[in-house]
C-alpha positions in Angstrom: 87.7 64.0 110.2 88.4 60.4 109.1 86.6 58.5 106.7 84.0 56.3 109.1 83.9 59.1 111.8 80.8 60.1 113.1 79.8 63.4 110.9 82.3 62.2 107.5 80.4 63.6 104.6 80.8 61.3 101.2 82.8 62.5 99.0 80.9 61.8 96.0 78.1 63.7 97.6 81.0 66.8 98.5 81.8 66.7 94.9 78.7 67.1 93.4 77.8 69.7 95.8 80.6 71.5 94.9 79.7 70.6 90.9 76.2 72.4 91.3 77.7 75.7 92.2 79.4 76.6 88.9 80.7 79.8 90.5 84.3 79.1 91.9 84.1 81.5 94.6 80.5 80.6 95.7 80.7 80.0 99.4 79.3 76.3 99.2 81.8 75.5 96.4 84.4 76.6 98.4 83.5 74.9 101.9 83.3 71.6 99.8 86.3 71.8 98.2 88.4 73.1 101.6 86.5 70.1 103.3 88.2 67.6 100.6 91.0 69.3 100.4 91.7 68.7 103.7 91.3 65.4 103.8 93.8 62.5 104.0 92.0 59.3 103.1 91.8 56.9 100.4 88.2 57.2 100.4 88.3 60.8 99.3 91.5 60.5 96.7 89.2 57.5 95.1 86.3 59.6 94.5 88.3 62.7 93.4 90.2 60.5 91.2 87.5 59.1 89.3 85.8 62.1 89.0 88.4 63.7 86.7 87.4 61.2 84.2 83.5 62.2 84.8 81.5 63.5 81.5 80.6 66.7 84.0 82.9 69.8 82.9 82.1 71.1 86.2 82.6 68.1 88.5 86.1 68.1 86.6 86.7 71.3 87.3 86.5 70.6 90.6 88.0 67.8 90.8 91.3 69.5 89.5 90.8 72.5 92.5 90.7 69.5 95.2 93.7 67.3 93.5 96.6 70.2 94.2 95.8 70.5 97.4 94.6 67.0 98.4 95.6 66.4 102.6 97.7 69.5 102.5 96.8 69.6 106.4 98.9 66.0 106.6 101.8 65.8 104.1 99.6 65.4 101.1 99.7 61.7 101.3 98.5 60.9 97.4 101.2 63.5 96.2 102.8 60.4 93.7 99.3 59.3 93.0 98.1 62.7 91.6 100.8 64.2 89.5 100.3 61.1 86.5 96.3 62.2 86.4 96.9 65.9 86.5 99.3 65.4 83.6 96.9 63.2 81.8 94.2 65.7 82.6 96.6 68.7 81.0 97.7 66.2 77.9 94.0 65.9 76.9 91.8 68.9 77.9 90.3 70.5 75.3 88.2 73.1 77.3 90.7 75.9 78.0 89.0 75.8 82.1 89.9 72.2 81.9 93.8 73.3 80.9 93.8 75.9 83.4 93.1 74.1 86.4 95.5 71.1 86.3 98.4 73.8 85.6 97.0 75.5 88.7 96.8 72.0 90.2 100.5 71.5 89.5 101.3 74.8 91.0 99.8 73.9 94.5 101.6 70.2 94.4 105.1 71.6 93.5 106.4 69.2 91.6 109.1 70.1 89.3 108.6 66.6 86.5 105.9 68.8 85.5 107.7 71.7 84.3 108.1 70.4 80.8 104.2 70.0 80.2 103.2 73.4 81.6 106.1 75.1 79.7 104.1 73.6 76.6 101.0 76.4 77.4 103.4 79.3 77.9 102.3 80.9 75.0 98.3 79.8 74.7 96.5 82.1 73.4 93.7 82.0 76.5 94.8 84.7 79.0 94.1 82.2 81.6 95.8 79.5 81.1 99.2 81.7 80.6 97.9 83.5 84.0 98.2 80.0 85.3 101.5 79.1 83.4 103.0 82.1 85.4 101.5 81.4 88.7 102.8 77.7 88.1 106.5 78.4 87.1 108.0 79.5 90.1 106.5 76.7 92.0 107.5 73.9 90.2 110.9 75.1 89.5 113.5 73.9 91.9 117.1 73.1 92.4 116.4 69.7 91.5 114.6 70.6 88.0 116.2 73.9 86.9 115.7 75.2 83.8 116.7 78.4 81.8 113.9 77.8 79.9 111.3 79.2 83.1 113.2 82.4 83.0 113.0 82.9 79.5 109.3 82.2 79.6 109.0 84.1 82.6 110.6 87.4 81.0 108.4 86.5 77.7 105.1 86.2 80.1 106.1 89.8 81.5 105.5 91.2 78.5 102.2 89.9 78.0 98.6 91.8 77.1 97.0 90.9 79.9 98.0 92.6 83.5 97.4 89.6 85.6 99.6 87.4 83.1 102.5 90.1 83.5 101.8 90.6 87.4 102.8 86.9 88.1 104.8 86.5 85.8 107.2 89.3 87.6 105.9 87.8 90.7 107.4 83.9 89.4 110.5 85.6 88.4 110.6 87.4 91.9 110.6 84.2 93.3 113.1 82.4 91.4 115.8 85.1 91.6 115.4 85.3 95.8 115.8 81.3 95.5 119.2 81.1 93.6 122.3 80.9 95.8 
């Protein structure tokens, strides 16, 4: 659905819907979110945008979840647009939830010039943002920004405490391996 369409929901109003559900996996949050995510107009990217500079830890929050994936369904049109405020986002966020979901942002948008500032968080001590570090690696790694440095944290993230950490961690270095030549 297209922004002045019969039936468009605001996304202002989307994101604060999603905001009020501090659950991620509540069934509204997730509608919202998959509703914006989905989406492929300026209207939408605006609101998103500006909500990652919101006061609201949770409106933040979910602002980061809908940014990654922003008009997957048509080329992710606001790909160039996003990567600069999900690495502003992960240069300045103090709350660890706030870290982990712009690394988990960069995953989902693949984009390898933000290796370098997820790299920085391979060794956090929060369990969760090193769980994202290790989904993230694989994903942004390519042929175009290689780096023996995601290996190496990789192989360190293996060996970490925590089982979901280590899990894809083996599943990023799984990945990397079936992608080399």
């Amino acid at each position: 659905m297209r922004e002045f369409e019969p039936g468009y929901e605001d996304p202002a109003r989307l994101l604060a819907e999603a905001a009020a559900c501090p659950d991620p996996e509540d069934g509204r949050r997730r509608a919202a979110v998959l509703e914006l995510q989905r989406r492929p107009d300026a209207g939408t990217f605006l609101a998103v945008a500006e909500a990652t500079r919101s006061a609201d830890l949770e409106l933040r929050l979910v602002a980061m979840d809908v940014l990654g994936q922003l008009g997957y369904a048509s080329g992710r049109p606001y790909r160039e647009q996003t990567l600069p405020i999900l690495l502003a986002e992960l240069d300045q966020a103090q709350d660890p939830r706030l870290v982990q979901a712009a690394i988990t942002a960069l995953a989902h948008l693949g984009d390898g010039r933000a290796l370098t500032a997820v790299l920085r968080h391979a060794a956090h001590r929060d369990a969760g943002i090193r769980r994202a570090v290790a989904f993230a690696l694989a994903s942004i790694a390519d042929e175009r920004y290689p780096t023996p440095r995601v290996e190496e944290a990789l192989a360190a993230l293996a060996g970490d405490a925590d089982e979901a950490v280590r899990d894809w961690a083996g599943f990023g270095l799984d990945e990397l391996r079936r992608s080399r030549p």
